[in-house]
C-alpha positions in Angstrom: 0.0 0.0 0.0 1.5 3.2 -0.9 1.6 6.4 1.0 -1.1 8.5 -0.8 -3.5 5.4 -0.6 -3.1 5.3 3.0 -3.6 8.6 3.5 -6.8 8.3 1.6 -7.9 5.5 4.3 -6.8 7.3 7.0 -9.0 10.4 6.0 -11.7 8.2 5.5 -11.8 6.6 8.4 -11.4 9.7 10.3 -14.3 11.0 8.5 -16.7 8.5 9.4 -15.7 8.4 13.2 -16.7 12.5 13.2 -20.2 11.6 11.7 -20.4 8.6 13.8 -19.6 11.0 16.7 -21.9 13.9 16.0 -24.7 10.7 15.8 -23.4 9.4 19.0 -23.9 13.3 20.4 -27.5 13.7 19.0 -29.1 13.1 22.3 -26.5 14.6 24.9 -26.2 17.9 25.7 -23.0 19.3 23.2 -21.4 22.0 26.2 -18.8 22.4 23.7 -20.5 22.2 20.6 -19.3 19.2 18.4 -15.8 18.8 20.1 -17.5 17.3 23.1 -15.9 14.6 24.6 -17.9 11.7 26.8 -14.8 10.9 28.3 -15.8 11.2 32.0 -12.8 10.9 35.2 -9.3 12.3 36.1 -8.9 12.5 32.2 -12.0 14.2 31.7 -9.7 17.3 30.2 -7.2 15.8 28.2 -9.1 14.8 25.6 -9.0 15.8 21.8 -12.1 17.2 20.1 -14.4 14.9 19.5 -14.8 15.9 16.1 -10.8 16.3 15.1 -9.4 14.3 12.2 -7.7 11.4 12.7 -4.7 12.8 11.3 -4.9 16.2 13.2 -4.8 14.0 16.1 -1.0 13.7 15.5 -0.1 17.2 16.0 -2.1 17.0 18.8 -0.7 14.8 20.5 2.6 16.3 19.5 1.9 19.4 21.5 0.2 17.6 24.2 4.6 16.0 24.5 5.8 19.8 24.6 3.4 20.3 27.2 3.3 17.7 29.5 7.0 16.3 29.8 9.4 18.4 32.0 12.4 20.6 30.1 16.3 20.5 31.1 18.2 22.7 32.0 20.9 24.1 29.1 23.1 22.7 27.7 21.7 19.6 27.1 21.8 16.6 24.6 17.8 17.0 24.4 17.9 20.6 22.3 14.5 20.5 21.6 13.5 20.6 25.5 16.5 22.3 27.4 17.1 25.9 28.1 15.1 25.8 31.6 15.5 29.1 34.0 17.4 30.3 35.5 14.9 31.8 36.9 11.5 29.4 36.9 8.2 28.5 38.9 8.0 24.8 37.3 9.6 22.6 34.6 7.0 21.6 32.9 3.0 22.8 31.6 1.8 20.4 33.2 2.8 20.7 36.8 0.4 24.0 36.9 -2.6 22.9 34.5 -2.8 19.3 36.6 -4.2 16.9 33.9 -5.1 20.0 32.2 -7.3 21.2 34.7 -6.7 24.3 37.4 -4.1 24.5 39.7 -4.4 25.4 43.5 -2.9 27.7 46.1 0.0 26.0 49.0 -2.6 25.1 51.7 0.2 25.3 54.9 4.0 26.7 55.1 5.4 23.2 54.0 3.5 23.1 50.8 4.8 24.6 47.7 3.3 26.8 45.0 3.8 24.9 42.2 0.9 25.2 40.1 -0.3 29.1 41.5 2.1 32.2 40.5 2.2 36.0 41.9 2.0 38.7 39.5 4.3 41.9 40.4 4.0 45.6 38.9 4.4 48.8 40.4 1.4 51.6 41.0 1.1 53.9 38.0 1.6 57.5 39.3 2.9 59.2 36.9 0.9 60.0 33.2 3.8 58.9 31.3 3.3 55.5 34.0 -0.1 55.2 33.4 0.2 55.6 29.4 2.6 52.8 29.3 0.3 50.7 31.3 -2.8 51.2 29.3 -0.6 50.4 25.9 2.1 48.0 26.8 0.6 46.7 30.1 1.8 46.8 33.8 5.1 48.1 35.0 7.7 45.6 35.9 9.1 45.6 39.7 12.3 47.2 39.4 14.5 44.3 41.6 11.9 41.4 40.7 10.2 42.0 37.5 6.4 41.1 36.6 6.5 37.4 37.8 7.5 36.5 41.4 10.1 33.0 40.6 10.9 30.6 43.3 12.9 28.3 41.5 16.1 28.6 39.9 19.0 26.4 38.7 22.0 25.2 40.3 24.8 28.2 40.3 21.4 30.6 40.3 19.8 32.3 43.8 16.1 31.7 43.3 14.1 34.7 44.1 12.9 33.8 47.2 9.5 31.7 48.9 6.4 32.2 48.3 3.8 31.5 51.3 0.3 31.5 51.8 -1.8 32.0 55.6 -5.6 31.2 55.1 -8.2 32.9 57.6 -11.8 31.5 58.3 -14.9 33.4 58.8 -18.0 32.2 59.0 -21.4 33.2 57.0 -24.8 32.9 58.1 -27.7 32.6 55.5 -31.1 33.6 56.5 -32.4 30.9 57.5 -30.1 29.9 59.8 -27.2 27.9 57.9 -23.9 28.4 58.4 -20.9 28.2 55.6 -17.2 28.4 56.8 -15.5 30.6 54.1 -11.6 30.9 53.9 -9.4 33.6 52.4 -5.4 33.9 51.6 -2.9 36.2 52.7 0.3 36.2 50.6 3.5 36.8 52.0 7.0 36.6 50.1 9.4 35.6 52.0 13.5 34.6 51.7 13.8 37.6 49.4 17.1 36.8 47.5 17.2 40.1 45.5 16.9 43.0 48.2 13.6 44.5 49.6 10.7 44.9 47.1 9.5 48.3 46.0 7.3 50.1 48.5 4.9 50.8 45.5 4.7 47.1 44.2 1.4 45.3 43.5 0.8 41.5 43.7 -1.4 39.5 42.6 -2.0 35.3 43.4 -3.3 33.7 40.3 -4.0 29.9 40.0 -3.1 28.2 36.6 -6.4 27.7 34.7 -8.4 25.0 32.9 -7.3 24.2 29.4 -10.3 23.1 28.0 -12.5 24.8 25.4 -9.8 27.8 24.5 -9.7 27.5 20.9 -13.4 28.0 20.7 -13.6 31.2 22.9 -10.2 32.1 21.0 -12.2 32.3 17.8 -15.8 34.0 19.3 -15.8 37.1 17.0 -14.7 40.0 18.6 -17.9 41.7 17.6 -19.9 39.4 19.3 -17.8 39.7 22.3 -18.5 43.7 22.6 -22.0 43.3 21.6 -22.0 42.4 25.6 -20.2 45.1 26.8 -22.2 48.1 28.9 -19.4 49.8 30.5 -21.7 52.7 31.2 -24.5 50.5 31.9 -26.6 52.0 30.2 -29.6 49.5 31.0 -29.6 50.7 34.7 -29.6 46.3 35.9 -26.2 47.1 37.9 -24.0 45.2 35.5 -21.4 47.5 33.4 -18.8 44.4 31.9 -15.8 46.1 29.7 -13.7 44.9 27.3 -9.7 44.7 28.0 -7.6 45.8 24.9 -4.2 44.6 25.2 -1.2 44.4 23.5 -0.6 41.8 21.0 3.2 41.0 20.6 2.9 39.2 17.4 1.0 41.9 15.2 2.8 44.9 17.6 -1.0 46.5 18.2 -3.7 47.0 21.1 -6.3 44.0 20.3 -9.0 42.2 22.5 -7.9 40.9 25.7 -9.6 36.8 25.7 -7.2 35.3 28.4 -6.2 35.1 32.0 -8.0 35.8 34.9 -8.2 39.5 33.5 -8.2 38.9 30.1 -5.0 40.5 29.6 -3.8 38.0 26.6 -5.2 38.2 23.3 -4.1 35.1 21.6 -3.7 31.4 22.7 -0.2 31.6 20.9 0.9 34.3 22.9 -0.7 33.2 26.2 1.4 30.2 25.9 4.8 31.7 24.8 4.4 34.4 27.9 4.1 31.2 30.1 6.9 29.3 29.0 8.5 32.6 29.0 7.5 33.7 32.5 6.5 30.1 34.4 9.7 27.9 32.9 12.5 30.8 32.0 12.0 29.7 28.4 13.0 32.0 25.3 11.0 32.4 22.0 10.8 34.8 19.0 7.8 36.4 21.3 9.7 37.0 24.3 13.3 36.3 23.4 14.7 37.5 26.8 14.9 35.6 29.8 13.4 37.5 33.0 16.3 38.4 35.0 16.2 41.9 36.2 19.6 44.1 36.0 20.8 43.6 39.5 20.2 39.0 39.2 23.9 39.1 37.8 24.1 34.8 38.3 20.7 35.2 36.1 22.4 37.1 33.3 25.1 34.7 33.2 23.7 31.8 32.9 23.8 29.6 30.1 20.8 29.1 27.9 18.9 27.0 24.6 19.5 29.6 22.1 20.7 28.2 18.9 22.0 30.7 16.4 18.4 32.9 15.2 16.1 29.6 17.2 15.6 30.6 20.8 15.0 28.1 22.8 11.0 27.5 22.5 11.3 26.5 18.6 8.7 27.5 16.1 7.9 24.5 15.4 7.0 23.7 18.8 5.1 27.0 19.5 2.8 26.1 16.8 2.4 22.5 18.8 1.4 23.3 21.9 -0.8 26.2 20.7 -2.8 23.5 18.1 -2.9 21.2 21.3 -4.3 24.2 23.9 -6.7 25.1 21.2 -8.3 21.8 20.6 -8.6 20.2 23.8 -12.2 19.2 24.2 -14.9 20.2 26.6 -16.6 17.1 28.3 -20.2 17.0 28.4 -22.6 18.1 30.8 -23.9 15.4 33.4 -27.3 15.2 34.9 -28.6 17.6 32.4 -32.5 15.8 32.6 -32.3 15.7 36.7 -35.4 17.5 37.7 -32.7 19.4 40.3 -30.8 20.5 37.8 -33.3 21.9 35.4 -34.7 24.1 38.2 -31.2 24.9 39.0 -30.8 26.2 35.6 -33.9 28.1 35.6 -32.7 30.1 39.5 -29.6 30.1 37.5 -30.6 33.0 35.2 -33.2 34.2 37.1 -31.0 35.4 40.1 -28.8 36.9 37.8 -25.9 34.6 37.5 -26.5 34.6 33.3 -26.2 37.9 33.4 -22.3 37.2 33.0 -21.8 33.7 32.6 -23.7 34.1 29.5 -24.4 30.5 28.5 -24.0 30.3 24.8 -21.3 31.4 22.0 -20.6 30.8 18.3 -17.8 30.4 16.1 -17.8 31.8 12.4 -16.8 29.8 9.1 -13.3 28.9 9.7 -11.0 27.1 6.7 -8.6 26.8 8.0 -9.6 25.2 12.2 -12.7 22.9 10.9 -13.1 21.3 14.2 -13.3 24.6 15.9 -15.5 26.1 12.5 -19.7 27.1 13.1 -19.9 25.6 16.3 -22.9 26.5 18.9 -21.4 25.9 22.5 -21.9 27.0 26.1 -18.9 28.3 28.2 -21.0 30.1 30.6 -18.6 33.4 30.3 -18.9 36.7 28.6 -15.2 37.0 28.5 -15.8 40.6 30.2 -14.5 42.3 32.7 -16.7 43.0 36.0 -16.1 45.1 39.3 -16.2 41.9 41.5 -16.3 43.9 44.9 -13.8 44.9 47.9 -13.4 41.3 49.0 -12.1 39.7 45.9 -9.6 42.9 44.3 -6.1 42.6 44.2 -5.9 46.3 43.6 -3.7 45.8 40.4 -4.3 47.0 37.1 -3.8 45.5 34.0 -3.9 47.1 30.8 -7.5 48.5 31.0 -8.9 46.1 34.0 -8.7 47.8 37.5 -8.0 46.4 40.5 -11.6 45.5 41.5 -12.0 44.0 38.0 -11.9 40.3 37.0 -13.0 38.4 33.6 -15.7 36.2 34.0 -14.3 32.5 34.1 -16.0 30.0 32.1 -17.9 27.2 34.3 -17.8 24.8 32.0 -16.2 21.4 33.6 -17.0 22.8 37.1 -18.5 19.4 38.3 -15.9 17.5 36.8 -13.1 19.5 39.3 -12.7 17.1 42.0 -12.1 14.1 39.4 -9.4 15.8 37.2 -7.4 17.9 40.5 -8.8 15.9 43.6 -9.8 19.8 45.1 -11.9 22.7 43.7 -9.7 25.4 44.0 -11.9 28.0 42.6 -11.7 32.0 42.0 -8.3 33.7 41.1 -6.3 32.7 44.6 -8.0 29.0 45.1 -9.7 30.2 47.7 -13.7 28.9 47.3 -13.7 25.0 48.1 -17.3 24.5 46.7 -19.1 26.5 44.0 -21.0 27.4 47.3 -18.0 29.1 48.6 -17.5 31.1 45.3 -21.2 32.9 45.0 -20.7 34.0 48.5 -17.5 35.5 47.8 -18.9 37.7 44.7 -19.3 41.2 45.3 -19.3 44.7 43.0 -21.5 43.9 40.1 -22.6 40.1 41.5 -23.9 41.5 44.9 -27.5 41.6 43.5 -27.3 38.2 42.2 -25.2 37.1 45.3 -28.3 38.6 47.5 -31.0 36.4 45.5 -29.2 33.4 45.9 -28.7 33.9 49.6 -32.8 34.1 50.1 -33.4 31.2 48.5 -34.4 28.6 50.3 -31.9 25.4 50.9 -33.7 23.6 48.7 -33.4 26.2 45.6 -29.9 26.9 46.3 -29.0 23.3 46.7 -30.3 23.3 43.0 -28.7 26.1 41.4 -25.5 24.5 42.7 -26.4 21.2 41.4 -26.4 23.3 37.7 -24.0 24.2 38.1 -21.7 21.2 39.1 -23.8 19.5 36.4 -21.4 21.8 33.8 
């Protein structure tokens, strides 16, 4: 059999496992559209979509190497995996995105942040501070940059510990139940690199689920602002904005999609700023390692460049961004429970719709057919919102404040406990239960937070079913 004919086959076959899927899918409810996987347990999120070629399956399992397996520190034999550090949080994807779901914060002083990070910038005082902040995004911390690094390799002085306290308090609902809610306190400690500057601004952030990107990647920015009301002009107490950040590639101010502020506006470059910031690794996007001017041992230190190929290689890029943009969306469980359905109905009548907006479409696209004129259901709105005092971090980004997070899609909720053994929801990990999480929302989610707390047990223990049915 020659190469061309077994091709053909290949294509064939892979053709007629997509219609036999989308059959298969008929009766279940399609969260992510067509690329809906059944797969249920800890590999719930490491699936391809459901409706990828056979033969796209091979790149994606290429990136899904580049992102799983750890990388070496330089020089090394294995070229296409060294340059680590010097200055790191992890060695590898996968140690944040746990079986490519969220990570979570250290729960005691022995634990280790492995799969959380802490954002530094400095206030912007000045206009000329504030300008560069609003095109090119926060100001790096003079001694320690934009990305606190605890790890380092051998020769190199990490930059120091990073620790996390947790307080309780306890909430009482109306009619008489009580709901223990935690909250961290983040404290850098073993500084390396001298005292931090008196106007620096942190900010905890747990690594994210993977699933579903490519699809939110390719919503239509029109459709996107169609949402937006930063004046509110429809008086219901819910102004979300847009972020417009910079976009490295095309050197212009575009659409922020990603991160827990939206402050990313491609999948590429989300993942070439984390191998960049999280493992110390070089690409033609961010072709510098992060070592600030006083980390001498940093400067150094050897690296992975070869000649014009930094150490993240093209080729490699493209990988793991194919990979991140076609991991699959499992489906929704439950979905005819008679708990769930009224869940969904409290769902949207409290409010919570209001920014989890429940469905999205993709446009034509040639050249991403799995991803191409799907119907799906993120439950975001990719927005920013004024989440209330108890939830800032009081730093800006680009055009979010520091009361202002994106919406985070719920999708794969219920499945959080099978795929990271913990829930770890909300920016800093802090909300154990989706429970948890509602009662922490403030700012624009007060009114809807207030409806859900007079419900009665019963109703909320629906909505929350709903929502854990995702």
């Amino acid at each position: 059999m020659n190469f061309n004919h077994l091709t053909k086959r290949l294509v064939g076959l892979s053709m007629a496992v997509a219609v036999y899927s989308a059959t298969a899918f008929a009766q279940l409810p399609l969260t992510g559209g067509q690329t809906t996987t059944q797969k249920t347990g800890s590999a719930a999120f490491s699936q391809p979509a459901a409706n990828l070629p056979l033969l796209d399956q091979v790149d994606f399992s290429v990136g899904n190497s580049f992102f799983r397996n750890p990388w070496v520190i330089a020089p090394s034999s294995t070229i296409a995996r060294d340059g680590l550090g010097p200055l790191f949080n992890t060695n590898g994807c996968q140690n944040c995105h746990i079986r490519d779901g969220r990570g979570h914060a250290p729960m005691n002083k022995d634990d280790t942040a492995t799969s959380m990070l802490v954002r530094l910038s400095l206030a912007a005082l000045t206009a000329e501070d504030k300008r560069q902040q609003l095109k090119k995004g926060p100001i790096a911390e003079p001694r320690y940059g934009h990305q606190f690094q605890d790890g380092a390799v051998p020769g190199v002085a990490p930059e120091g510990r990073i620790e996390m306290a947790w307080t309780t308090e306890s909430f009482r609902y109306p009619d008489g139940e009580k709901v223990t809610l935690r909250s961290s306190q983040l404290s850098l400690a073993n500084l390396n690199y001298g005292e931090l500057s008196e106007r620096v601004q942190t900010s905890i952030r747990i690594a994210p689920q993977m699933i579903g990107l490519g699809l939110l990647e390719q919503v239509s920015e029109q459709s996107i602002l169609a949402n937006a009301d930063p004046d509110d002009v429809d008086n219901d107490g819910i102004s979300g904005r847009a972020n417009f950040v910079w976009n490295v590639r095309q050197q212009q101010t575009q659409l922020g999609r990603f991160g827990w502020k939206a402050g990313m506006p491609t999948l590429e470059q989300q993942n070439a700023a984390a191998f960049n910031g999280d493992l110390g690794i070089t690409s033609e996007m961010f072709p510098k390692d992060h070592c600030t001017e006083i980390q001498r041992q940093c400067l150094s230190a050897p690296n992975g460049d070869s000649g014009a190929e930094k150490e993240l290689q093209k080729d490699i890029l493209t990988a793991v961004t194919f990979y991140t943009r076609h991991l699959a969306v499992p489906m929704q469980r439950n979905h005819d429970n008679k708990e769930v359905t009224q869940g969904e109905v409290l769902f949207k009548s409290t409010g919570c719709a209001a920014c989890h907006t429940p469905t999205m479409k993709t446009p034509y696209l040639a050249d991403l057919p799995a991803l191409s004129e799907q119907t799906f259901h993120p439950f975001t709105d990719l927005l920013l919102h004024d989440m209330g005092p108890k939830l800032a971090d009081h730093r800006e980004e680009f055009l979010a404040s520091g009361l202002e997070w994106r919406t985070p899609p719920l999708w794969g909720t219920g499945y959080a406990l099978e795929v990271n053994e913990q829930v770890a929801l909300l920016h800093d990990g802090r909300a154990q239960s989706v429970e948890e999480a509602i009662l922490w929302h403030g700012g624009e989610a007060e009114q809807s937070r207030q409806r859900f707390i007079h419900l009665t047990k019963q109703k909320r223990d629906a909505l929350i079913a709903f929502v854990n049915s995702l």
